[in-house]
C-alpha positions as CSV (number, residue, x, y, z in Angstrom):
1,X,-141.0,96.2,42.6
2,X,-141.4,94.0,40.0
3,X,-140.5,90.1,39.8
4,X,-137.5,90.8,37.3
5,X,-136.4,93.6,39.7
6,X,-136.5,91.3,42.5
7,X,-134.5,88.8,40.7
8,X,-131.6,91.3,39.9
9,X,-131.3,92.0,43.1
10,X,-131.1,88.8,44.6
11,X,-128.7,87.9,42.2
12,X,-126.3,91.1,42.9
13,X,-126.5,90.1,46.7
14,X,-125.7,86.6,45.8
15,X,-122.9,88.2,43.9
16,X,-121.7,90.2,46.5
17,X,-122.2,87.6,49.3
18,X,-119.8,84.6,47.3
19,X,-117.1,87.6,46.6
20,X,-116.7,88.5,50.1
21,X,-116.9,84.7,51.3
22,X,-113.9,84.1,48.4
23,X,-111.7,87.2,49.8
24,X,-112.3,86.1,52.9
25,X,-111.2,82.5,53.1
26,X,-109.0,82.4,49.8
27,X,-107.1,84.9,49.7
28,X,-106.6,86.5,53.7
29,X,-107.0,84.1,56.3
30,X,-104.9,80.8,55.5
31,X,-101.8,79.3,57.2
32,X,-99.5,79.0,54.5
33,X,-97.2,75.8,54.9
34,X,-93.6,76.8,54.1
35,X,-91.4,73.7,55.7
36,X,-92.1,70.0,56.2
37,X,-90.1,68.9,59.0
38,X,-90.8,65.1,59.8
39,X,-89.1,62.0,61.6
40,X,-89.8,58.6,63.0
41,X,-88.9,56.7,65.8
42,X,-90.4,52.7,65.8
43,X,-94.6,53.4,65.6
44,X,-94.5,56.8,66.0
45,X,-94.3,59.5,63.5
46,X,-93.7,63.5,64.9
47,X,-93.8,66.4,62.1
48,X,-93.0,69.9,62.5
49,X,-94.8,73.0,60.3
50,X,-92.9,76.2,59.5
51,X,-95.9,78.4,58.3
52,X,-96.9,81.9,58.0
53,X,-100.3,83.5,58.9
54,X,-100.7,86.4,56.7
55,X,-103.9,88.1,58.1
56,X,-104.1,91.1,56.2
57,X,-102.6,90.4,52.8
58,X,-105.0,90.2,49.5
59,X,-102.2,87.8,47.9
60,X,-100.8,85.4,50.6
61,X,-98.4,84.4,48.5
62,X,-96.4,87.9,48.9
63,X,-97.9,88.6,52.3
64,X,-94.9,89.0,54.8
65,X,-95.8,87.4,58.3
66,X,-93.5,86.0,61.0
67,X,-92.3,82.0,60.5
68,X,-93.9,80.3,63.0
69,X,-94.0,76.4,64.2
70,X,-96.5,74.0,65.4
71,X,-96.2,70.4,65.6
72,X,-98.2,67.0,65.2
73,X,-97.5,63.6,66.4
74,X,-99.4,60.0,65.4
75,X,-99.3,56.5,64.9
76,X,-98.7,57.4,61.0
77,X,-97.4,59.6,59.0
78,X,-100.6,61.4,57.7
79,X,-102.4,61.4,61.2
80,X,-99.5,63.2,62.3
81,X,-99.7,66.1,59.6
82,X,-103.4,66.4,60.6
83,X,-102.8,66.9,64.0
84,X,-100.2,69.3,63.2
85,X,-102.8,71.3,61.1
86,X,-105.2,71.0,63.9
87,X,-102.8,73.7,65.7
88,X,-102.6,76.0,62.8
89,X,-104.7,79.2,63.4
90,X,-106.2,78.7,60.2
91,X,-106.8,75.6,57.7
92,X,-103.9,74.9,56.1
93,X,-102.4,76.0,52.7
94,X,-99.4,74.0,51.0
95,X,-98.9,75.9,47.5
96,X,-95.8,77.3,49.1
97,X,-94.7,74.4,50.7
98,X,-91.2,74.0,48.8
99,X,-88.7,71.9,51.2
100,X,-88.8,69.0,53.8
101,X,-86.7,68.1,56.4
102,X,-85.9,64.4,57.3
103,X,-84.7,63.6,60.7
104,X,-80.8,62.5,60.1
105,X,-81.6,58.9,62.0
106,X,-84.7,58.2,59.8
107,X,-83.9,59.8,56.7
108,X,-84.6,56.7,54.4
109,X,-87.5,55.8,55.8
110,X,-88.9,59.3,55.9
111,X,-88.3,60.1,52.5
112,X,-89.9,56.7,51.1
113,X,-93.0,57.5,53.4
114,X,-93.2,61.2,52.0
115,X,-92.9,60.0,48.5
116,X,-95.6,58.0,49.1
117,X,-98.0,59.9,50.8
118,X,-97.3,62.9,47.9
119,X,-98.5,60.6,45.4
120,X,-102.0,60.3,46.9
121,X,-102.2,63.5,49.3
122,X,-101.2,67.0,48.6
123,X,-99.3,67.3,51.4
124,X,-96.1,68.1,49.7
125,X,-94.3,68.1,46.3
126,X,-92.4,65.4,44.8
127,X,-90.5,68.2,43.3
128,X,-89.4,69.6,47.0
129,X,-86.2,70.5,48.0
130,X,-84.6,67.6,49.8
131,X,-82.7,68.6,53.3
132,X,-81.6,65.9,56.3
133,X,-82.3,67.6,60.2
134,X,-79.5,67.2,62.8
135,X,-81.9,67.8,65.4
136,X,-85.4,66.6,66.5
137,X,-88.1,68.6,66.1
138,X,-88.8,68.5,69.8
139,X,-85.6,70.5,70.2
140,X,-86.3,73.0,67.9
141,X,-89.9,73.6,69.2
142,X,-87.9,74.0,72.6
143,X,-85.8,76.7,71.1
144,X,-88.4,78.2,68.8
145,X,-90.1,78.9,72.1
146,X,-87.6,80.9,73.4
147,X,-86.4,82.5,70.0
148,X,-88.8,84.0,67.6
149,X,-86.3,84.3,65.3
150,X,-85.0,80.8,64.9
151,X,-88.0,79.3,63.1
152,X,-87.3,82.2,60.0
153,X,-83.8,81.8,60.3
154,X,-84.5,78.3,60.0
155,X,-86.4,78.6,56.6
156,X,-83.9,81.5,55.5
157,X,-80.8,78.9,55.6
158,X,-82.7,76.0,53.7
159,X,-83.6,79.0,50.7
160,X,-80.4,79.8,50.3
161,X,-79.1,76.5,50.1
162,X,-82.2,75.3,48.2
163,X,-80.0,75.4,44.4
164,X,-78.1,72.4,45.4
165,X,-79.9,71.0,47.5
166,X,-81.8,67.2,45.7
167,X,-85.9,66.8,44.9
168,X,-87.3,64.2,46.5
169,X,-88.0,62.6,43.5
170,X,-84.6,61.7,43.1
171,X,-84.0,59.4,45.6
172,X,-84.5,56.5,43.4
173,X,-81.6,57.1,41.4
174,X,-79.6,58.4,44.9
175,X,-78.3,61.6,45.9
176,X,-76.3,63.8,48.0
177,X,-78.4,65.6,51.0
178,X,-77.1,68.6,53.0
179,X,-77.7,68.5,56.7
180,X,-78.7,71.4,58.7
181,X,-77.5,72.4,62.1
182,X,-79.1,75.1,64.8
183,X,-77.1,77.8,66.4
184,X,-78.5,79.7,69.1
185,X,-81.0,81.6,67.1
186,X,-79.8,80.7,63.9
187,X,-79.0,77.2,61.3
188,X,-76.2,76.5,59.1
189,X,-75.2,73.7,56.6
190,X,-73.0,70.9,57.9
191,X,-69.9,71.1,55.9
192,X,-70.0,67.3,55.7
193,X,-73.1,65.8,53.7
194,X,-74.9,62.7,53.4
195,X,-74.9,60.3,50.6
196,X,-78.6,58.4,49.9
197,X,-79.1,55.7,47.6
198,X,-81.6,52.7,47.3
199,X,-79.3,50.5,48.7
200,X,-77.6,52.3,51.7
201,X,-76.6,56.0,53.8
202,X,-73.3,57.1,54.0
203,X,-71.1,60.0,54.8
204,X,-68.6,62.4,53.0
205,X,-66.0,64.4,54.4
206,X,-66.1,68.6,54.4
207,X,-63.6,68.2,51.6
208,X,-65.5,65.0,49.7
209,X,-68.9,67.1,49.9
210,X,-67.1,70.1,48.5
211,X,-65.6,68.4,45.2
212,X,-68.8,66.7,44.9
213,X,-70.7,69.9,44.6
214,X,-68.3,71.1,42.1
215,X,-68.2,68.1,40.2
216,X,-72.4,68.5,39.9
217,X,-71.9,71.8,38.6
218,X,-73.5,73.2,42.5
219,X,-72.4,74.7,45.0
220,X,-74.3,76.0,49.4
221,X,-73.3,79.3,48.1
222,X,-75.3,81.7,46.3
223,X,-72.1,82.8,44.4
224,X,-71.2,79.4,43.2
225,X,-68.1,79.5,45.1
226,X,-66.1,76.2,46.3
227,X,-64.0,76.5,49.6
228,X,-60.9,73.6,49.9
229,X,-58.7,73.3,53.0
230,X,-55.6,71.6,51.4
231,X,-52.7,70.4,53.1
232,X,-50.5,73.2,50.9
233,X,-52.9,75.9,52.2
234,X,-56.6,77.2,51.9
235,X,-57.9,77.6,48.0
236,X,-61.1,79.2,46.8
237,X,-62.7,78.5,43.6
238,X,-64.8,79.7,41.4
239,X,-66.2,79.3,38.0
240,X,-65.6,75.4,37.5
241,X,-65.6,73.5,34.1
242,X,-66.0,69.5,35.0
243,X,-65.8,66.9,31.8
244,X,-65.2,63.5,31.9
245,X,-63.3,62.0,28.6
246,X,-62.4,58.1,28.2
247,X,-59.4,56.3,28.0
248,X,-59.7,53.0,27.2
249,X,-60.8,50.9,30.0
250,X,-60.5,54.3,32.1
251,X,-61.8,57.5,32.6
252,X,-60.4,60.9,32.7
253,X,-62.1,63.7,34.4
254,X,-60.7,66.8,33.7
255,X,-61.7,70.3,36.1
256,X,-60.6,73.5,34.9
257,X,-61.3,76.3,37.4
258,X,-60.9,79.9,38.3
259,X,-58.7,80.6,42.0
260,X,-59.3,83.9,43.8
261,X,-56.0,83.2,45.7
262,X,-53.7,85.9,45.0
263,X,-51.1,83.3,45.3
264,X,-52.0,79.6,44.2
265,X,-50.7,77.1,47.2
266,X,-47.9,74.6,46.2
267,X,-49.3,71.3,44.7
268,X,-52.9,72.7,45.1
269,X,-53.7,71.0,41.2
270,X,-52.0,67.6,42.6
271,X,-54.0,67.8,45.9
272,X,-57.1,68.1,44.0
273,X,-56.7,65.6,41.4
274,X,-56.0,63.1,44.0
275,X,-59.5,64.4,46.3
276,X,-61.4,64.1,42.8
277,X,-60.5,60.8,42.0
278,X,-60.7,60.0,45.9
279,X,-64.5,61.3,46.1
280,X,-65.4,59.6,42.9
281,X,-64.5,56.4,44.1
282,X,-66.2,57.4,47.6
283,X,-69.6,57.8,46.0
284,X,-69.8,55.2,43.7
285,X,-69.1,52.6,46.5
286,X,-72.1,53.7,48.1
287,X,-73.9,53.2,45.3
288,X,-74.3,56.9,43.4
289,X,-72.4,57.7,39.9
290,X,-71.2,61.3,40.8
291,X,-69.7,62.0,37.1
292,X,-72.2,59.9,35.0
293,X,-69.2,57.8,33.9
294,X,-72.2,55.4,33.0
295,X,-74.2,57.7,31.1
296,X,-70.5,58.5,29.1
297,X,-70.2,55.2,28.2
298,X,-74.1,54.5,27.0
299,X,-73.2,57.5,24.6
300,X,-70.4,55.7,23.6
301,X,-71.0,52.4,23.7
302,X,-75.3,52.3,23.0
303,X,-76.1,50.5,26.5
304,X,-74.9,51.0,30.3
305,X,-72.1,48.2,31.2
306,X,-71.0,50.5,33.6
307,X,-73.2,50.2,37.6
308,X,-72.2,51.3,41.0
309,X,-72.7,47.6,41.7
310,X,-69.5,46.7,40.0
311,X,-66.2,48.1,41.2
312,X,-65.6,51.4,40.2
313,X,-63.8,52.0,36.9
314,X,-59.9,53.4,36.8
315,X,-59.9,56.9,37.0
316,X,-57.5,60.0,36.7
317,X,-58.2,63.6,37.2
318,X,-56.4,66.9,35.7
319,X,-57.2,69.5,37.5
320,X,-56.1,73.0,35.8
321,X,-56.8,76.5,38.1
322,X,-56.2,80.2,36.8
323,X,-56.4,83.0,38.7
324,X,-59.6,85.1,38.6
């Protein structure tokens, strides 16, 4: 054979060796990170993984494999994701990875520590969806253990709450996080959610949470529709139009809205002007403008004189429902 013979070949089994070595570790045998679940207690940092381990698929990214969950514990917060993917089957892939979870009795100090560590590692996304954790992920390792089918479940209940749920990069400005419970084998969102801003935590009521969401134009369903317990009877919405219209020194935030009650309860509009104006005032003493009455006025006006530091402005709702 000659020397350019020789050289082909070489070269086509060069070829053919770097192709397989590609299918093989790029594309088949990866643990693909879909869930960061991480908390804190004093020095120690523990963080949970919900990945998959698509052995068989030639696209990972549409493989379907079983959610699993390993864990990682260390002195910091990046030691402690490394010993997590120390337990993975395979080295770790986060293209996928789309959501964290912040243990409810650390959240603030979570999410300023993931923020961080996204900005020089690519752990995560700034851009993930934003959820707090009721429980620890000791407990749900415990349960995972003796449920396969929690961990998906799991992942199942933060996607389908994922549209209204914050980014992580938003917690500079503040923002309203959903919690998530277990069930036995299953999660759910808490009706009442969690208000973050730079300056404190606090906590809205079932109804506060649910006006909120409708004021922002979101809603934990994936029809968009918003459930109220009034005093005058249970009312469900649908199809809300928020605008917020100023009054001299005041606002006025008007909410029209479609009802799917056959029958609309008595003083439902009056109920939920007051809860409007009620939650308003609720989240901008903890520090978070809900309806942008700042932003209304810097159209306005040219400049913000309106912060959540000051008290909050007079406000009055009118609240207008039709049936669907």
């Amino acid at each position: 054979m000659t020397r350019r013979g020789w050289l082909r070949l070489m070269a086509a089994g060069v070829l053919v060796v770097w192709l397989c070595l590609f299918l093989h570790w790029d594309n088949t045998e990866k643990s693909m990170i879909r869930a960061l679940l991480v908390e804190t207690s004093g020095d120690s940092w523990t963080v949970g993984l919900l990945y998959q381990f698509p052995e068989a698929s030639a696209d990972s990214s549409e493989a379907k494999a079983a959610i699993r969950l390993c864990i990682g514990r260390g002195p910091e917060l990046s030691s402690a994701i490394s010993a997590a993917e120390e337990a993975l089957p395979q080295r770790a892939d986060w293209r996928l990875c789309e959501y964290l979870l912040a243990g409810q009795d650390s959240v603030r100090r979570t999410l300023s520590a993931c923020e961080e560590l996204f900005l020089h590692r690519p752990y995560g996304r700034l851009a993930s969806r934003v959820f707090g954790g009721s429980f620890s992920v000791e407990t749900l390792k415990e349960r995972a253990d003796k449920s396969d089918v929690l961990p998906e479940n799991l992942l199942q209940c933060i996607k389908n709450a994922a549209p209204a749920a914050p980014r992580l990069y938003q917690q500079s400005s503040g923002f309203i996080l959903p919690v998530v419970e277990l069930d036995d084998e299953a999660a759910h969102c808490r009706p009442e959610a969690l208000i973050i801003t730079p300056e404190q935590t606090g906590q809205l009521t079932e109804s506060q949470t649910e006006m909120a969401l409708l004021l922002q134009g979101k809603s934990w369903t994936d029809t968009g529709e918003h459930r109220f317990f009034l005093e005058s009877g249970p009312l469900r919405l649908r199809r809300a139009f928020c605008g917020v219209e100023r009054e001299g020194e005041s606002f006025l935030l008007r909410v029209n809205a479609l009802s799917r009650n056959n029958a609309l309860p008595a003083d439902a509009e009056a109920e939920l002007e007051a809860l409007c104006a009620d939650t308003v005032r609720r989240c901008w003493t903890l520090g978070l403008d809900i309806s942008g009455l700042g932003a209304h006025q810097a159209l306005r006006d040219g400049h913000f004189a309106l912060t959540t530091k000051n008290v909050c402005p007079e406000i009055r709702a009118d609240v207008k429902l039709m049936k669907f």
